[in-house]
Predicted model as a PDB file, atoms N, CA, C, CB and O in Angstrom, pLDDT in the B-factor column:
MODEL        1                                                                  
ATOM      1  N   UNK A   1     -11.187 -22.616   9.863  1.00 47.00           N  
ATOM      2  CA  UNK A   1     -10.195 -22.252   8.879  1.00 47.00           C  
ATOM      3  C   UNK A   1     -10.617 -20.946   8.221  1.00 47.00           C  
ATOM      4  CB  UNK A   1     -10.011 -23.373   7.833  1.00 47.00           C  
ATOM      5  O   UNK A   1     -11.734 -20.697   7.768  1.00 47.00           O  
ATOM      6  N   UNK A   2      -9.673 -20.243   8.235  1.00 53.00           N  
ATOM      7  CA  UNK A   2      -9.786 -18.935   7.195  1.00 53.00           C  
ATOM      8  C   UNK A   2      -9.614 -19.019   5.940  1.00 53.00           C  
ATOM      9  CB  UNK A   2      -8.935 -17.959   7.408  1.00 53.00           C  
ATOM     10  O   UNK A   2      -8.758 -19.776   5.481  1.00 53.00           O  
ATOM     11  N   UNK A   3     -10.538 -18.121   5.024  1.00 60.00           N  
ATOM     12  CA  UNK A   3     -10.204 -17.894   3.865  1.00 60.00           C  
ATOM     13  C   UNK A   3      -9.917 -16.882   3.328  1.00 60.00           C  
ATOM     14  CB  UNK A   3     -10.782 -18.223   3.337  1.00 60.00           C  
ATOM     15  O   UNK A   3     -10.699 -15.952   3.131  1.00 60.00           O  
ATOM     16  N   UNK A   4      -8.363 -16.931   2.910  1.00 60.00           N  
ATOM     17  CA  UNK A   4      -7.424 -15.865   2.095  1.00 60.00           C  
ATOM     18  C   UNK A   4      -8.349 -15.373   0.827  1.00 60.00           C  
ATOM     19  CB  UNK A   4      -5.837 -16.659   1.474  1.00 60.00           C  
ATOM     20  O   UNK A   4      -8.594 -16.057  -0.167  1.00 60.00           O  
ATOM     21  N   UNK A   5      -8.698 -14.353   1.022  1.00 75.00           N  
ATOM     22  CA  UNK A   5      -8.977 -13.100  -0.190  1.00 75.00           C  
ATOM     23  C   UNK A   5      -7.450 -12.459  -0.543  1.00 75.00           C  
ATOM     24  CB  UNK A   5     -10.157 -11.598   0.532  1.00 75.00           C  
ATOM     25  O   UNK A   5      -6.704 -11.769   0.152  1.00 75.00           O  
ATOM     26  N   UNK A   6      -7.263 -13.126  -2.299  1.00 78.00           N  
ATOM     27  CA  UNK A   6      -5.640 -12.394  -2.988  1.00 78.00           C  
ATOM     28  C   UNK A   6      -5.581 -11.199  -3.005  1.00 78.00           C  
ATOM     29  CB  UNK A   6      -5.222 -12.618  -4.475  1.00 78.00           C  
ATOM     30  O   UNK A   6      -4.574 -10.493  -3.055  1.00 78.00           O  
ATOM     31  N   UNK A   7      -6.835 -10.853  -2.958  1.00 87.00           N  
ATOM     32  CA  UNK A   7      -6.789  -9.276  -3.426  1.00 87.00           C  
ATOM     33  C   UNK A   7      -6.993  -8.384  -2.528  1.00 87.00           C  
ATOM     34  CB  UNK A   7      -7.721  -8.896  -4.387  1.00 87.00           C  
ATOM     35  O   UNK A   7      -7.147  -7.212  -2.874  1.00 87.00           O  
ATOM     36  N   UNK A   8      -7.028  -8.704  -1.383  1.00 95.00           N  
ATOM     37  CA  UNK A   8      -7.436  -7.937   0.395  1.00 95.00           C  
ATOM     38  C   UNK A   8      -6.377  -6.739   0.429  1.00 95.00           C  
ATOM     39  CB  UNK A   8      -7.014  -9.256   2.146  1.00 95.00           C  
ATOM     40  O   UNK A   8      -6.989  -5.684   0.264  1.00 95.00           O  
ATOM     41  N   UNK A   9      -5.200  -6.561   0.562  1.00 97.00           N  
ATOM     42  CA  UNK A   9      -4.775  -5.753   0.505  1.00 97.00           C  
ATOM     43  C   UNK A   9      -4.223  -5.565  -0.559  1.00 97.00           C  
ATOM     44  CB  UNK A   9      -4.337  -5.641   1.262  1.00 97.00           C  
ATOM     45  O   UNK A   9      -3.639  -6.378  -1.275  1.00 97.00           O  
ATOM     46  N   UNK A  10      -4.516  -3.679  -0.799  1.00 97.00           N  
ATOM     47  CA  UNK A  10      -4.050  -3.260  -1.570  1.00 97.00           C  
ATOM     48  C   UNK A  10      -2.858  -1.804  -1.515  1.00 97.00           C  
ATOM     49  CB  UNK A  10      -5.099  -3.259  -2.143  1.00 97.00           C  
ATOM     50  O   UNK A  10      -3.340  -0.797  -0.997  1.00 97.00           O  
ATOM     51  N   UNK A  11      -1.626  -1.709  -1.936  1.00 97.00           N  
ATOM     52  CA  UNK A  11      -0.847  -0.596  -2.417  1.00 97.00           C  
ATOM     53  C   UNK A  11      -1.258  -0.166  -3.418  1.00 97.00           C  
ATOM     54  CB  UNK A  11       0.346  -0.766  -2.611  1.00 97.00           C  
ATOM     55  O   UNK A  11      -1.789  -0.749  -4.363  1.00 97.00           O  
ATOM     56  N   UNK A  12      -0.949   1.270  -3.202  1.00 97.00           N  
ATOM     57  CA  UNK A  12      -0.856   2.099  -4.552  1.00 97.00           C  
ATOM     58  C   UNK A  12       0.378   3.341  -4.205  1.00 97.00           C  
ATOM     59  CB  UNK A  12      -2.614   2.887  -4.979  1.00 97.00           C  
ATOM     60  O   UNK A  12       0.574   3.936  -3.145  1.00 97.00           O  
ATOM     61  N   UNK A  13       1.065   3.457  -5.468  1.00 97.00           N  
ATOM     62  CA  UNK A  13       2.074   4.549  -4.999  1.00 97.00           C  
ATOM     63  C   UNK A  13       1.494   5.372  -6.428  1.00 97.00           C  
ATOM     64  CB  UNK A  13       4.095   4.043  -4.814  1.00 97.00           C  
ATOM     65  O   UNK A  13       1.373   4.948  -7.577  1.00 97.00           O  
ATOM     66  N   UNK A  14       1.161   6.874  -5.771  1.00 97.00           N  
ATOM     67  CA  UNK A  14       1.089   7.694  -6.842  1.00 97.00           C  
ATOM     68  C   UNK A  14       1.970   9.037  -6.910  1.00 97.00           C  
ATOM     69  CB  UNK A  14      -0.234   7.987  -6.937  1.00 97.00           C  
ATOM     70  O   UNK A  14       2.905   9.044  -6.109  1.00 97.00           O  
ATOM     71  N   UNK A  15       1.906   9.591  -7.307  1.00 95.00           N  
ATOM     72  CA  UNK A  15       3.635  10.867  -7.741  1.00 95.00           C  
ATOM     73  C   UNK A  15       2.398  12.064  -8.727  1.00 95.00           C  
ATOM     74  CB  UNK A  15       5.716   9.640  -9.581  1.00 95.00           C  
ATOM     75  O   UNK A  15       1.809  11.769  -9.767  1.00 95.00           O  
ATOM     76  N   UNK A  16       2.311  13.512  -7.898  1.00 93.00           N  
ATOM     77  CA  UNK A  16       1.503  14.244  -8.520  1.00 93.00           C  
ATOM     78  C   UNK A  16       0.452  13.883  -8.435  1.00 93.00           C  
ATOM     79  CB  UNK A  16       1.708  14.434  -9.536  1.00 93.00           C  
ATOM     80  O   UNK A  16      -0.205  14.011  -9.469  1.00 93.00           O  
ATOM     81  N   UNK A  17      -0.222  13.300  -7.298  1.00 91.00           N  
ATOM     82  CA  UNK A  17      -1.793  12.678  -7.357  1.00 91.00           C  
ATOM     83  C   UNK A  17      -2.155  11.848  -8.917  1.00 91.00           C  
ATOM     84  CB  UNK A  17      -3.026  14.189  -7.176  1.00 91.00           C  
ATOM     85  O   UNK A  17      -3.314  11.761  -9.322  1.00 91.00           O  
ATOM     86  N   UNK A  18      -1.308  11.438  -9.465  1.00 95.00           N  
ATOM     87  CA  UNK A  18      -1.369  10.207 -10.742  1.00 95.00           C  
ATOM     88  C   UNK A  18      -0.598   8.795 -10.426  1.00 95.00           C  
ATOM     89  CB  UNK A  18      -0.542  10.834 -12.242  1.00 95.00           C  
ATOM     90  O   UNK A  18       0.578   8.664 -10.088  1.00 95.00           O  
ATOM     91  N   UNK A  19      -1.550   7.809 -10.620  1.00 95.00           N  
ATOM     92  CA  UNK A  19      -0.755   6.396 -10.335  1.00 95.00           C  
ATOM     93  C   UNK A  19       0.070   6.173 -10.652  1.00 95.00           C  
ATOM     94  CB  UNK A  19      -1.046   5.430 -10.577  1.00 95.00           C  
ATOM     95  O   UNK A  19       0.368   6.970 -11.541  1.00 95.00           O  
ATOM     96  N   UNK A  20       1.346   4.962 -10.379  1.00 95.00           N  
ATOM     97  CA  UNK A  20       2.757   5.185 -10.478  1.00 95.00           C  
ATOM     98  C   UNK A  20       2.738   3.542 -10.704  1.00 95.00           C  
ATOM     99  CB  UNK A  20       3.692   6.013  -9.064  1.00 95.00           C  
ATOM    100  O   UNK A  20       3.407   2.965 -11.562  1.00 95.00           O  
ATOM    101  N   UNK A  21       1.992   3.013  -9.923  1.00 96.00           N  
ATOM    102  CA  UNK A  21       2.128   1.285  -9.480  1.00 96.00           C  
ATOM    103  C   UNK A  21       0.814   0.918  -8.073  1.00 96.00           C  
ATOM    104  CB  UNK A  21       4.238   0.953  -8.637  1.00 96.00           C  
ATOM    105  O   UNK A  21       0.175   1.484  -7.187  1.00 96.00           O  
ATOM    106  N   UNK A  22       0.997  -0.161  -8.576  1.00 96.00           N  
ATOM    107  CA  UNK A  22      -0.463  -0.546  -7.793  1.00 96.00           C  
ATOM    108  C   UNK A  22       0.246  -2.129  -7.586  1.00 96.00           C  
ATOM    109  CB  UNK A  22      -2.352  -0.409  -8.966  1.00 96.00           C  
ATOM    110  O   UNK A  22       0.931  -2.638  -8.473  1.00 96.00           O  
ATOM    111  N   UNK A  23       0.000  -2.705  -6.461  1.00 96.00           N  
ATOM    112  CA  UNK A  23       0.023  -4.706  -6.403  1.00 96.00           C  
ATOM    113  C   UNK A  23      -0.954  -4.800  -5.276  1.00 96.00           C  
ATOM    114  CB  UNK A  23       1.875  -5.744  -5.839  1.00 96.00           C  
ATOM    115  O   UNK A  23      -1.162  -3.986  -4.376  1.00 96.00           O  
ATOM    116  N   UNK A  24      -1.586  -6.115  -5.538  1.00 96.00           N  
ATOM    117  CA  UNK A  24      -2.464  -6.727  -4.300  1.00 96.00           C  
ATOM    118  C   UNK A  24      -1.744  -7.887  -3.317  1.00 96.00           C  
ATOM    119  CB  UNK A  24      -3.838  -7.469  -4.980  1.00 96.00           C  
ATOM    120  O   UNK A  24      -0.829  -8.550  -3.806  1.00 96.00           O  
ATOM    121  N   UNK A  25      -2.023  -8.049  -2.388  1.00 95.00           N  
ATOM    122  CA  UNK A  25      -1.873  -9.347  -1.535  1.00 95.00           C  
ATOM    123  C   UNK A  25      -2.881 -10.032  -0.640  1.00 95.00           C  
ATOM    124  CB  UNK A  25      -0.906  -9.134  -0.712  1.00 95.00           C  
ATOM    125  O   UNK A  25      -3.795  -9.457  -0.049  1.00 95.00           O  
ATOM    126  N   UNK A  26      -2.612 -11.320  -0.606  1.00 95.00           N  
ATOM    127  CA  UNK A  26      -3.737 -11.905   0.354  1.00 95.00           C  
ATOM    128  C   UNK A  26      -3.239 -11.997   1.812  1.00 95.00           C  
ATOM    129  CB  UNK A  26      -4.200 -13.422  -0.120  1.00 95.00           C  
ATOM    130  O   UNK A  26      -3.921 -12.651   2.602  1.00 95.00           O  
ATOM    131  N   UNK A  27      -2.070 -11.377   2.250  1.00 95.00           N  
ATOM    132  CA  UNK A  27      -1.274 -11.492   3.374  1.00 95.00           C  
ATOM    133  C   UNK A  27      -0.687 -10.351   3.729  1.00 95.00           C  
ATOM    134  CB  UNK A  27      -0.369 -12.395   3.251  1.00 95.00           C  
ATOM    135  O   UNK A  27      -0.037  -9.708   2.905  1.00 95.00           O  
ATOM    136  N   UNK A  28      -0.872  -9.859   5.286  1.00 95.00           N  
ATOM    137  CA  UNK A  28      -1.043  -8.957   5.911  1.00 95.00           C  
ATOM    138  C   UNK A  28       0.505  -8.808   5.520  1.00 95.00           C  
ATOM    139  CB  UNK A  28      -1.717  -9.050   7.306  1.00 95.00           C  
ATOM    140  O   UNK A  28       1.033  -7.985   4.771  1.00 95.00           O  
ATOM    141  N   UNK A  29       1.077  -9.871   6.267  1.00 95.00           N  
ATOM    142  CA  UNK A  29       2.397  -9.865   6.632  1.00 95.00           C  
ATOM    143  C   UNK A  29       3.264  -9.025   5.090  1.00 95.00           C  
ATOM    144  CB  UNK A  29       2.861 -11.686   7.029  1.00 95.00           C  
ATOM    145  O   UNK A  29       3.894  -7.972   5.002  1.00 95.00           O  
ATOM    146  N   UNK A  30       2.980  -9.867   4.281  1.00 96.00           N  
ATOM    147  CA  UNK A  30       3.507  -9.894   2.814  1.00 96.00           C  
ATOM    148  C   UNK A  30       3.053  -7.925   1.988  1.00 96.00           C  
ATOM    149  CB  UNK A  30       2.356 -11.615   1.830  1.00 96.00           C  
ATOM    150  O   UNK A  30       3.861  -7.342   1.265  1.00 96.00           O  
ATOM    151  N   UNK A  31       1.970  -7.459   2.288  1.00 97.00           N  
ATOM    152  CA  UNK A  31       1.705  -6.385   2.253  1.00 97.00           C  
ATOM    153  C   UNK A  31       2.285  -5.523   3.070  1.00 97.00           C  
ATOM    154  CB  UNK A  31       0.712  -6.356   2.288  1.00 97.00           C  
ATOM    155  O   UNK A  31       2.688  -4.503   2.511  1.00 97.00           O  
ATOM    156  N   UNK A  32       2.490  -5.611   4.410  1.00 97.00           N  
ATOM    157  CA  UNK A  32       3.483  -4.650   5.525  1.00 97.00           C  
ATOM    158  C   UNK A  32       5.027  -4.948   4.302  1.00 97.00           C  
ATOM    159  CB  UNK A  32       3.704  -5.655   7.857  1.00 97.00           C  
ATOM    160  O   UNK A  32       5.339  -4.043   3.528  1.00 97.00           O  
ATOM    161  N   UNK A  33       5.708  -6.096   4.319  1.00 97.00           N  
ATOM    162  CA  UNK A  33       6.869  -6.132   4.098  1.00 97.00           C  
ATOM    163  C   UNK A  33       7.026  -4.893   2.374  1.00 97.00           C  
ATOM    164  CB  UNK A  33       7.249  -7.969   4.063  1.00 97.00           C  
ATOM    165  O   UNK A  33       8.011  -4.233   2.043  1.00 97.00           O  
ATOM    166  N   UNK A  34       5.580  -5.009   1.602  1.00 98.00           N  
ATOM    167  CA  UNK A  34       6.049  -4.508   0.315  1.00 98.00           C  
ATOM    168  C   UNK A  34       5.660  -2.953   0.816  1.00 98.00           C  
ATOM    169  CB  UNK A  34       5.213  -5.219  -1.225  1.00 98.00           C  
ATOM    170  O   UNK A  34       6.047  -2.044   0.082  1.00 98.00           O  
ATOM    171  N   UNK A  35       5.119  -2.700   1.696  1.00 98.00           N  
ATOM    172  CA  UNK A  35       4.768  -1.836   1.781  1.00 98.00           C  
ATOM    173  C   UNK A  35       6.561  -0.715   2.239  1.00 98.00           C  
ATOM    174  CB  UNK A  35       3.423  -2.134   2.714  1.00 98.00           C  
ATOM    175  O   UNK A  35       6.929   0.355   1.754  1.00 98.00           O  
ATOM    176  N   UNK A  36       7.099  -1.413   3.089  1.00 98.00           N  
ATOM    177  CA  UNK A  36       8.243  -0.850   3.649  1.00 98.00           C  
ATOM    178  C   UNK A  36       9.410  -0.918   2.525  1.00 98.00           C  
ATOM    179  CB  UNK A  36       8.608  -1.624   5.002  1.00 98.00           C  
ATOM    180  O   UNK A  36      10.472  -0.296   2.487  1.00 98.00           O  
ATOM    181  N   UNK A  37       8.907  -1.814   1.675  1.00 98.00           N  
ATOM    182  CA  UNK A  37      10.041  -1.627   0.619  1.00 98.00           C  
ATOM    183  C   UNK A  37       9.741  -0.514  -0.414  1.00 98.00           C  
ATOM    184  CB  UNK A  37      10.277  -2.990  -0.191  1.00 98.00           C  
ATOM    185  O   UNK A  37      10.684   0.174  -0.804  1.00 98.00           O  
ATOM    186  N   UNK A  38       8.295  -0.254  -0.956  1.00 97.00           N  
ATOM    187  CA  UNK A  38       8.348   0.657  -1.308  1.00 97.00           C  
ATOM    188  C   UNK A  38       8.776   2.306  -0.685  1.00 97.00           C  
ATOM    189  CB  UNK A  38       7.480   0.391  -1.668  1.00 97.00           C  
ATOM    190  O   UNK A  38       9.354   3.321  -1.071  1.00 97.00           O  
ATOM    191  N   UNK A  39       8.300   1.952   0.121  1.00 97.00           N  
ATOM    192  CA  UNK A  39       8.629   3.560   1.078  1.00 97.00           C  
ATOM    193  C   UNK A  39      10.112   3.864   0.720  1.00 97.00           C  
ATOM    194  CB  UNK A  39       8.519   3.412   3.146  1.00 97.00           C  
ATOM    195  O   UNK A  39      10.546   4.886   0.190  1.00 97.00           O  
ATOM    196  N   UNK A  40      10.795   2.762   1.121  1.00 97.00           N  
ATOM    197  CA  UNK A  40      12.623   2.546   0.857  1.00 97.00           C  
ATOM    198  C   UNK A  40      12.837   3.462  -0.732  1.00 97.00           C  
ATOM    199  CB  UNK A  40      13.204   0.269   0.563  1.00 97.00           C  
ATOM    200  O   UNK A  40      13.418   4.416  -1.249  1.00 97.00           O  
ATOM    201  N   UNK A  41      12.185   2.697  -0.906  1.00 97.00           N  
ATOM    202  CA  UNK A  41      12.723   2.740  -2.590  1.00 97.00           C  
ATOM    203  C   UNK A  41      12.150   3.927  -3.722  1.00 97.00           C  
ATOM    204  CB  UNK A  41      12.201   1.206  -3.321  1.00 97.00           C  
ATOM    205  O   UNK A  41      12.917   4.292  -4.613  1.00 97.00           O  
ATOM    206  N   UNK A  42      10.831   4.471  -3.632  1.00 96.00           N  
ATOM    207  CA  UNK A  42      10.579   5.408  -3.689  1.00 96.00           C  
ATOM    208  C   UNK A  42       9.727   6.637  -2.699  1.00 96.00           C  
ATOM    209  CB  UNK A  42      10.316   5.101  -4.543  1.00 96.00           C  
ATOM    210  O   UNK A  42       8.973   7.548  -3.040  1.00 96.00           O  
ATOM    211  N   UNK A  43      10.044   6.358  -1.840  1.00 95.00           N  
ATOM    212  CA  UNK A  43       9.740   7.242  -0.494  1.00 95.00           C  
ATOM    213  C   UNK A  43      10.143   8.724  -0.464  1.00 95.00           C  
ATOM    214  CB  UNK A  43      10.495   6.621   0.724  1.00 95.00           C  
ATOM    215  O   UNK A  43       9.730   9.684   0.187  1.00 95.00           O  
ATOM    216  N   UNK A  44      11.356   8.529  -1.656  1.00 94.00           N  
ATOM    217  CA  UNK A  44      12.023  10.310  -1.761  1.00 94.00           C  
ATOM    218  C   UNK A  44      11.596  10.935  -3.106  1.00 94.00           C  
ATOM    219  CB  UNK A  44      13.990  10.435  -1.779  1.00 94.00           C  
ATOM    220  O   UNK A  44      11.651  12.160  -3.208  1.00 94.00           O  
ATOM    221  N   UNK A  45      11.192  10.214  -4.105  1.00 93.00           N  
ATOM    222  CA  UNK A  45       9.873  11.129  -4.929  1.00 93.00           C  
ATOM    223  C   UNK A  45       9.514  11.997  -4.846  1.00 93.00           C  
ATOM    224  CB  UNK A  45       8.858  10.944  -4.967  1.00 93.00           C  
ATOM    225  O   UNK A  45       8.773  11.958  -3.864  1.00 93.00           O  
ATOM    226  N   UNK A  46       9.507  13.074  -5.317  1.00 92.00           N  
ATOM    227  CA  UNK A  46       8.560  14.074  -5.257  1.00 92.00           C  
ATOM    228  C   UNK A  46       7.475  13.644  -5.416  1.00 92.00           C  
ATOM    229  CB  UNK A  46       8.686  15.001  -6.005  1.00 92.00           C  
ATOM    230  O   UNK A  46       7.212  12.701  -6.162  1.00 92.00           O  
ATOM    231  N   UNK A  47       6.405  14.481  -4.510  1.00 94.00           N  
ATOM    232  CA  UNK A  47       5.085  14.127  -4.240  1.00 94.00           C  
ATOM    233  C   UNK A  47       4.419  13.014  -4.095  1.00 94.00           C  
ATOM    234  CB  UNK A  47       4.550  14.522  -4.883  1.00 94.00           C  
ATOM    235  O   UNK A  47       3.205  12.884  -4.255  1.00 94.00           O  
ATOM    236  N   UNK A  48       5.501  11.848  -3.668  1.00 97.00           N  
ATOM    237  CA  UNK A  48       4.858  10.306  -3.569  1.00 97.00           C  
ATOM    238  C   UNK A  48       4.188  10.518  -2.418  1.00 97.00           C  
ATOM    239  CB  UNK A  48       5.902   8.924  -3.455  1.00 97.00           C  
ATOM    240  O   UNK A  48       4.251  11.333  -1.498  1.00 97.00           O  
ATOM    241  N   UNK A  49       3.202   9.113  -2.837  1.00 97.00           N  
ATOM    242  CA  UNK A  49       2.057   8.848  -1.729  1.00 97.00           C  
ATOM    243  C   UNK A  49       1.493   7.373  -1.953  1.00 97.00           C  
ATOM    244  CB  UNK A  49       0.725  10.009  -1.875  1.00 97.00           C  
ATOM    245  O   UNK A  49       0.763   6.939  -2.843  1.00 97.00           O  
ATOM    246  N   UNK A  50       2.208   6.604  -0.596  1.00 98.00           N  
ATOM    247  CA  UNK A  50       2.036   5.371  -0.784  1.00 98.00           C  
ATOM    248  C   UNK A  50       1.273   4.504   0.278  1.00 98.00           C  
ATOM    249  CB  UNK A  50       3.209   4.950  -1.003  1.00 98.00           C  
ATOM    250  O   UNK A  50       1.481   4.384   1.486  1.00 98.00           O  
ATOM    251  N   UNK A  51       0.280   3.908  -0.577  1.00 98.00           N  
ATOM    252  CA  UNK A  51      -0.852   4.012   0.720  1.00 98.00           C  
ATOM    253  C   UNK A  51      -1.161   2.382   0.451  1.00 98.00           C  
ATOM    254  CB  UNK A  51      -2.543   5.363   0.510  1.00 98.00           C  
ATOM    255  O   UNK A  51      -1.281   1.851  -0.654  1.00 98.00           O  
ATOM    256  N   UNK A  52      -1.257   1.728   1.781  1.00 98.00           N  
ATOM    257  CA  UNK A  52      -1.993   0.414   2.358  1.00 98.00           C  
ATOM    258  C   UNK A  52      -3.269   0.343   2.387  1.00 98.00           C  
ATOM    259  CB  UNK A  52      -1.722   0.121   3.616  1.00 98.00           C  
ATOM    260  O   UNK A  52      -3.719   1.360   2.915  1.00 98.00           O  
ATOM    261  N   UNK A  53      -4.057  -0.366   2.075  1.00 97.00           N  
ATOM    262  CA  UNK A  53      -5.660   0.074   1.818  1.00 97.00           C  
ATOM    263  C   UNK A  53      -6.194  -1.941   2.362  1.00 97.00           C  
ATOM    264  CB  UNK A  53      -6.120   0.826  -0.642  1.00 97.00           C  
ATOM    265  O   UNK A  53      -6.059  -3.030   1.804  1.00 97.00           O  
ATOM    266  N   UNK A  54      -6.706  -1.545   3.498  1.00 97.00           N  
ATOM    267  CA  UNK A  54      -7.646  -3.315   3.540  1.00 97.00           C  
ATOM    268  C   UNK A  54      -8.737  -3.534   2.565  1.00 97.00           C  
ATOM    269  CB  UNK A  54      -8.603  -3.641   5.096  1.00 97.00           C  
ATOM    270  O   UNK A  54      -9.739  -2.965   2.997  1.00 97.00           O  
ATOM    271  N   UNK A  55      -8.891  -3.918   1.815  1.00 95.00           N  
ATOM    272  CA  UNK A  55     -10.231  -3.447   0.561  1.00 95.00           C  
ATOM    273  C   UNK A  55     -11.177  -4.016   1.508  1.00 95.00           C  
ATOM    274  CB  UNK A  55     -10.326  -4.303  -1.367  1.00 95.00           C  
ATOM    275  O   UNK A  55     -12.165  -3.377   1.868  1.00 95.00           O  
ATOM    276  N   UNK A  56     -10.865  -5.429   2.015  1.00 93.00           N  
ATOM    277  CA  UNK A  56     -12.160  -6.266   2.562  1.00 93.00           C  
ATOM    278  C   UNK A  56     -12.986  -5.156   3.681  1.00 93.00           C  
ATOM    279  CB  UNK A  56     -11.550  -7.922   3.509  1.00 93.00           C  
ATOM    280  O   UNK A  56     -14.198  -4.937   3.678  1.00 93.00           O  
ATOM    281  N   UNK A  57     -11.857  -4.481   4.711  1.00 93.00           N  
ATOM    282  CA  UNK A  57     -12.259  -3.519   5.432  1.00 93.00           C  
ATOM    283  C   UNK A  57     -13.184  -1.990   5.187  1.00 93.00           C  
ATOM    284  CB  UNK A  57     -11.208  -3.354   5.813  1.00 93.00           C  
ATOM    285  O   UNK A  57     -14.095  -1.537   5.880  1.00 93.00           O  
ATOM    286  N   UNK A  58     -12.645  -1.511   4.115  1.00 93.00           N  
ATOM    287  CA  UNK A  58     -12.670  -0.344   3.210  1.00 93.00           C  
ATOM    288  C   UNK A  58     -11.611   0.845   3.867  1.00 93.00           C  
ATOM    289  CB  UNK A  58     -14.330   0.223   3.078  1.00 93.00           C  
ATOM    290  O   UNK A  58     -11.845   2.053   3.898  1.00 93.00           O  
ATOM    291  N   UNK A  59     -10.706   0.335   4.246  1.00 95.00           N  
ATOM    292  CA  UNK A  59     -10.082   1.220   5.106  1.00 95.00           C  
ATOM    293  C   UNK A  59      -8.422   1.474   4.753  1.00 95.00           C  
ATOM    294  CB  UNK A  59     -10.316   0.625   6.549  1.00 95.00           C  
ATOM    295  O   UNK A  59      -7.727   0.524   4.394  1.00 95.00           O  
ATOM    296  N   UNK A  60      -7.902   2.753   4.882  1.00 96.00           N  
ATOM    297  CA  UNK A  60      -6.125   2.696   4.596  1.00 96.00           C  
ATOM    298  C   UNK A  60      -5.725   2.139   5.802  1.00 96.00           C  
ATOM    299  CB  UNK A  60      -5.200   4.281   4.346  1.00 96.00           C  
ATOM    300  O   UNK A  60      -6.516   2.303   6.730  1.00 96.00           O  
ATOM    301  N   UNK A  61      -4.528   1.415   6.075  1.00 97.00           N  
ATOM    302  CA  UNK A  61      -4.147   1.024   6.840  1.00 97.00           C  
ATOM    303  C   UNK A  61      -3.185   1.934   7.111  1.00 97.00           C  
ATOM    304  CB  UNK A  61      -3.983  -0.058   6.708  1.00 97.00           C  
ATOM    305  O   UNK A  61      -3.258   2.403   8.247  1.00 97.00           O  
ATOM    306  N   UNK A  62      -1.907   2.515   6.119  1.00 97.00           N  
ATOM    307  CA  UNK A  62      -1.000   3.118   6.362  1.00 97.00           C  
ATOM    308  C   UNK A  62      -1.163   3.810   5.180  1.00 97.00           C  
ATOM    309  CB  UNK A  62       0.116   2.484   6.715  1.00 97.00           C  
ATOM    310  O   UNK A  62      -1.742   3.408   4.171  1.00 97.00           O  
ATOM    311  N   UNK A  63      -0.422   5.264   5.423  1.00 97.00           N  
ATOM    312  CA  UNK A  63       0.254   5.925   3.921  1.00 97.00           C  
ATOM    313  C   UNK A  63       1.150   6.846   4.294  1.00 97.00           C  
ATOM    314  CB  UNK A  63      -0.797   6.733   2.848  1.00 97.00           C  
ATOM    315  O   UNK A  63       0.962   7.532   5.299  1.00 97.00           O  
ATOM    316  N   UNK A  64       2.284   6.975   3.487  1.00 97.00           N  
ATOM    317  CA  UNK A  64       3.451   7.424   3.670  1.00 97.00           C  
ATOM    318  C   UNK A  64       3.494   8.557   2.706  1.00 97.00           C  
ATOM    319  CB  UNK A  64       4.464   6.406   3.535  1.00 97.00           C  
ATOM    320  O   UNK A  64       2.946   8.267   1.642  1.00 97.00           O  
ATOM    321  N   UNK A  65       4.027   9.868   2.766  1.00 95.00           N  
ATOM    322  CA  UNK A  65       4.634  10.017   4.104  1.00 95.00           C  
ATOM    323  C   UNK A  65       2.903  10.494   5.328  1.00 95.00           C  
ATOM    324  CB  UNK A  65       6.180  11.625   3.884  1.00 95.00           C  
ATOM    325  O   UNK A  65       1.732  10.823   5.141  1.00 95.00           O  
ATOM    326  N   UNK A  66       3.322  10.374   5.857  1.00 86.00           N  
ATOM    327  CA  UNK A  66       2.274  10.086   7.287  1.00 86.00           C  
ATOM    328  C   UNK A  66       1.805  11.363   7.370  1.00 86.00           C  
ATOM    329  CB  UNK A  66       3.009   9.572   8.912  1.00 86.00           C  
ATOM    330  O   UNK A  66       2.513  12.362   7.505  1.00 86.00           O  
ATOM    331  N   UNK A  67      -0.235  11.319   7.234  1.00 68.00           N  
ATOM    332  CA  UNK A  67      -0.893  12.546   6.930  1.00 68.00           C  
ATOM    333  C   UNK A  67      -0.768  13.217   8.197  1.00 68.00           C  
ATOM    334  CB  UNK A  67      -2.358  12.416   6.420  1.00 68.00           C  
ATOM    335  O   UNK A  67      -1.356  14.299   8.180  1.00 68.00           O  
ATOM    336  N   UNK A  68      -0.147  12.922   9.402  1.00 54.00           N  
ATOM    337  CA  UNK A  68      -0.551  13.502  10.807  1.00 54.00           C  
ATOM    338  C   UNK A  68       0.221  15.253  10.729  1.00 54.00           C  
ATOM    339  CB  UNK A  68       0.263  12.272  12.319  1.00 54.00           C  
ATOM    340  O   UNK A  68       0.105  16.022  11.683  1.00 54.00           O  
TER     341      UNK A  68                                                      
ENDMDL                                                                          
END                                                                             
């Protein structure tokens, strides 16, 4: 059996390199879904930057809009 860490993933959306909103989840799934809603919803911001972060990992998973 696995054990869910609540706080494993983390969002943050910041605007001007300053925080805007931050939430955690213990579920991949549940973090992808908020993750796409934020993008939706403030994705056209000026200077937003909204980033998926695995904490347990130390790693971003995603951030929008996409550094490539």
């Amino acid at each position: 059996m696995s054990t869910v860490h609540p706080e494993r993933y983390h969002l943050t959306l910041t605007t001007a390199g300053r925080p805007v909103a931050h939430g955690w989840w213990g579920s991949s799934t549940v973090a992808d879904r908020k993750f796409a809603s934020w993008v939706g919803e403030y994705g056209s911001m000026p200077d937003v930057r909204i980033t998926l972060t695995d904490e347990q990992q130390g790693s971003a998973l995603v951030t929008w809009p996409d550094e490539a």
